[in-house]
N, C-alpha and C positions, 0 to 999 in steps of 0.2 A: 547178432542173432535176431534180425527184424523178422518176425512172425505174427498171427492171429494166434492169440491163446483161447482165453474164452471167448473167441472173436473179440473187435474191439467193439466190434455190433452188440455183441453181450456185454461187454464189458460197461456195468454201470453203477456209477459211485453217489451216493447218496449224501458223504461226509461232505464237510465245511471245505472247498478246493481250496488246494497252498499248493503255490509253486514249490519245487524241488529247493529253490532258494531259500524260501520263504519259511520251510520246512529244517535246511539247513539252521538257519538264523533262531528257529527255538532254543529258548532255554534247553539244557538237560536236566530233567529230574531225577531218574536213574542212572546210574551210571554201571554198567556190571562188567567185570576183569575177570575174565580167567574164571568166570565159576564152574566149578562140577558138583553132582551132588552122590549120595553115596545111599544105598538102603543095605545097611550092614557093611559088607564086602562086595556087594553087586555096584560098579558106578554105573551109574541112570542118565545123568548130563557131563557131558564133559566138555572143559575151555570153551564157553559159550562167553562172549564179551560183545555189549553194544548198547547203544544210549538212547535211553528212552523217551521223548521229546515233552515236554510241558503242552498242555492242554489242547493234546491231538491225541488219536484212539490208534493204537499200535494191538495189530493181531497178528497172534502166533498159529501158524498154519503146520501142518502136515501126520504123516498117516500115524494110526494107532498106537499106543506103544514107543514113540520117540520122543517121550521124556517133556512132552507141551506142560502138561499138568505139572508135576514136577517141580522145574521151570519157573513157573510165576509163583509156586508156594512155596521157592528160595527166598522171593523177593519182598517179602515181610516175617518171615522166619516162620511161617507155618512146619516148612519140609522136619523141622528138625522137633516135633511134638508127635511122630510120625517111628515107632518103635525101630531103634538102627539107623535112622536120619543123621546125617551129616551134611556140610559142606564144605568148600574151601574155595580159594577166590575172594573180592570184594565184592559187596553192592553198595556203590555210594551214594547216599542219601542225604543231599542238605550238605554237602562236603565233608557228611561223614561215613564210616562203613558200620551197616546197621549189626555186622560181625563181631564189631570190637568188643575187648574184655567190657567198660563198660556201658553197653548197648542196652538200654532198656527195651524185652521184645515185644512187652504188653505195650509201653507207650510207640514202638514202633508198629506195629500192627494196629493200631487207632489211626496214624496215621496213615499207613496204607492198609486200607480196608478190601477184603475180600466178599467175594459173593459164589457162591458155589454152583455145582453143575445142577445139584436137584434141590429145589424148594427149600427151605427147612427153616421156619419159623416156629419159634419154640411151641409145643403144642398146647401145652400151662397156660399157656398167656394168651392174655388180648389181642387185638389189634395195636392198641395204643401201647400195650404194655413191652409190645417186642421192639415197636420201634423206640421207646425207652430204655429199655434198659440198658445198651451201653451206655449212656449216660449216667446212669444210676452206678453201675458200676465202677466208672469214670466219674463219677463225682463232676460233668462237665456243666451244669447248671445252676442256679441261685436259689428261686423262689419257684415252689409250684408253679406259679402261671409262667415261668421262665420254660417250665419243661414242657407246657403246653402250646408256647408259640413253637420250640424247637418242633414237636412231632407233627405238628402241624402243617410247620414249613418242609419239613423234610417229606411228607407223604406226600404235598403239592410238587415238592421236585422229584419226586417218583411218579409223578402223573398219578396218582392213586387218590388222593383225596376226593375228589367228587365220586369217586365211587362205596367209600369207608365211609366217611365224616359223620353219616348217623350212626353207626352199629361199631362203633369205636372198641365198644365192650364185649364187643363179640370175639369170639375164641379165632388166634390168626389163621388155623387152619381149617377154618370154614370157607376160607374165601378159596377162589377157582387157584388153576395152577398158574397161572399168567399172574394174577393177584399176586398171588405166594411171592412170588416171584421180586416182584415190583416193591412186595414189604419188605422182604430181605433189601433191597435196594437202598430203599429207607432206613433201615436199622442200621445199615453200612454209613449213609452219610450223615445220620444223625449226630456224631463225633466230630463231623467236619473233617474228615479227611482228605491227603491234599490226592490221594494214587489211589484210583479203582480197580482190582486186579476180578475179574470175571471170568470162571475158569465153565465154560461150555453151559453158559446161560439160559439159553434155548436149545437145550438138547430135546428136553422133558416137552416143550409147547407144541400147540398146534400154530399153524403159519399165522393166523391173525395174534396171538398172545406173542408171536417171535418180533410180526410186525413193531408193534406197543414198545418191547423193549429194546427194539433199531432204534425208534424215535427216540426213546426213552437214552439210551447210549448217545446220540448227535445231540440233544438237547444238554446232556450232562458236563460235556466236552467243553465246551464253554467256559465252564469252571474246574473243573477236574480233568487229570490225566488218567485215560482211562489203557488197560491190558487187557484184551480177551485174546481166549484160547478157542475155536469155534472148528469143527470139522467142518462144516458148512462153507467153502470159497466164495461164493458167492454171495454168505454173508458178509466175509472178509473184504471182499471187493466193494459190498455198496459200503460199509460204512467207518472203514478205516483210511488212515490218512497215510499208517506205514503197516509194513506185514516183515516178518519173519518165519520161514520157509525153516522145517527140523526134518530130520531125516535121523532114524536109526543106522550107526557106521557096523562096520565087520566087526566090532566086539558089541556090538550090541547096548550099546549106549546112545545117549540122543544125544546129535550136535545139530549146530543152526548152518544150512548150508549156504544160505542168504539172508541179507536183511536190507531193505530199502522201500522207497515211499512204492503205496500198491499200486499204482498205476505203474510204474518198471515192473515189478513183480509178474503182475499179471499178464499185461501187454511185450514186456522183451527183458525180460530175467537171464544175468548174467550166466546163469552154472545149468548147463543142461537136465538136473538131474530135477533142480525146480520146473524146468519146461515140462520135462515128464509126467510130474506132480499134477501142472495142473492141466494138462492135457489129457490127461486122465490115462496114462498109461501103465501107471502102477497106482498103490496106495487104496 
């Protein structure tokens, strides 16, 4: 099915290039079988199985409502704090399933950390203080000055530091929304988590604050395995390494009707129904 999707003229990737091989040859960090998730008795995903790559940025694509969101807050046990949440299936993590009877979800969720669609740094607190406190909470540091290189270093890898570093003590929701943004960012890796899950990050921005956290995403990649969930394709296209195409089926549940590196995706995608997608024919 050789085609122009977003033309290949448009077609432009921003992420670290990896051959198909090369992409192959990653580790797996996730591993997910057969999951569905369930809000009460309505199923929302269903038999969604595929392997998440080590330190490459994997987006999940497609329209409203087909269960994207969902989805990645299987993948550290968020879906299930979520009143009527269930799931079933594995997610393997570290060769283990973060499901199991004994699965710790707090310490699985430090490790794979979240960042949500809209802002939201606690409003109580500082600058400094938000990107603290999981640590605080986690007990993940020694000596005061331990917790001060940790916030430190984490807002410089949120690119945020030269813009905070004097007004530390300022309340976090002073700062702009692109800010906001970048400090959750922060607060996320301040635990050291090995899986960034970013569930429609730049929904809320204007195009230069979206810019900041594309860089902000390629730069992170590096070390972290990053998930975003993005309606944006063309965010998906510059700066993911692989994509995942969901589609709402005839019962109205979301399943993945593709998965592979974005450059197939977008340029010659196996299942007609992704062609449509991002042809813009539905959706």
């Amino acid at each position: 099915m050789a085609m122009n999707l977003l033309t290949i003229d448009n077609f432009s990737s921003r992420a670290a290039e990896m051959t198909p091989a090369a992409l192959e040859a990653k580790k797996g960090v996730l591993d997910i079988q057969n999951l569905n998730a369930w809000y009460g008795h309505t199923l929302a995903v269903k038999n969604v199985s595929m392997n998440i790559k080590e330190q490459a940025i994997t987006a999940v694509i497609g329209p409203s409502g087909c269960g994207k969101s969902t989805f990645i807050r299987c993948l550290n046990r968020m879906h299930e704090v979520v009143h009527g949440g269930r799931v079933s299936g594995k997610v393997m993590f570290d060769n283990k399933d973060i499901y199991a009877g004994d699965a710790d979800p707090v310490a699985i969720r430090r490790r794979i950390g979240m960042v949500f669609q809209k802002p939201s740094p606690f409003p109580t607190m500082t600058i400094f203080d938000n990107v603290a406190s999981g640590l605080k909470l986690t007990r993940l540091f020694g000596k005061p000055h331990d917790l001060k290189e940790i916030v430190e270093k984490s807002l410089r890898q949120a690119a945020l530091w030269d813009e905070v570093k004097d007004k530390l003590h300022q309340p976090g929701a002073s700062l702009s929304g692109g800010q906001q943004q970048r400090l959750c960012i922060a607060r996320a890796i301040a635990v050291e988590p090995e899986v960034i899950l970013l569930d429609e990050p730049c929904s809320a921005l204007d195009p230069a604050a979206t810019l900041k956290i594309e860089d902000l995403m390629l730069h992170l990649a590096k070390d972290y395995t990053i998930v975003i969930v993005t309606h944006n394709m063309q965010q998906a296209a510059r700066v993911s390494n692989m994509t995942a195409f969901f589609l709402m089926d005839t019962d109205r549940a979301g399943m993945m009707v593709e998965y592979n590196t974005t450059s197939q995706i977008f340029t010659n995608p196996r299942d007609k129904r992704t062609e449509d997608y991002i042809t813009g024919r539905f959706g």
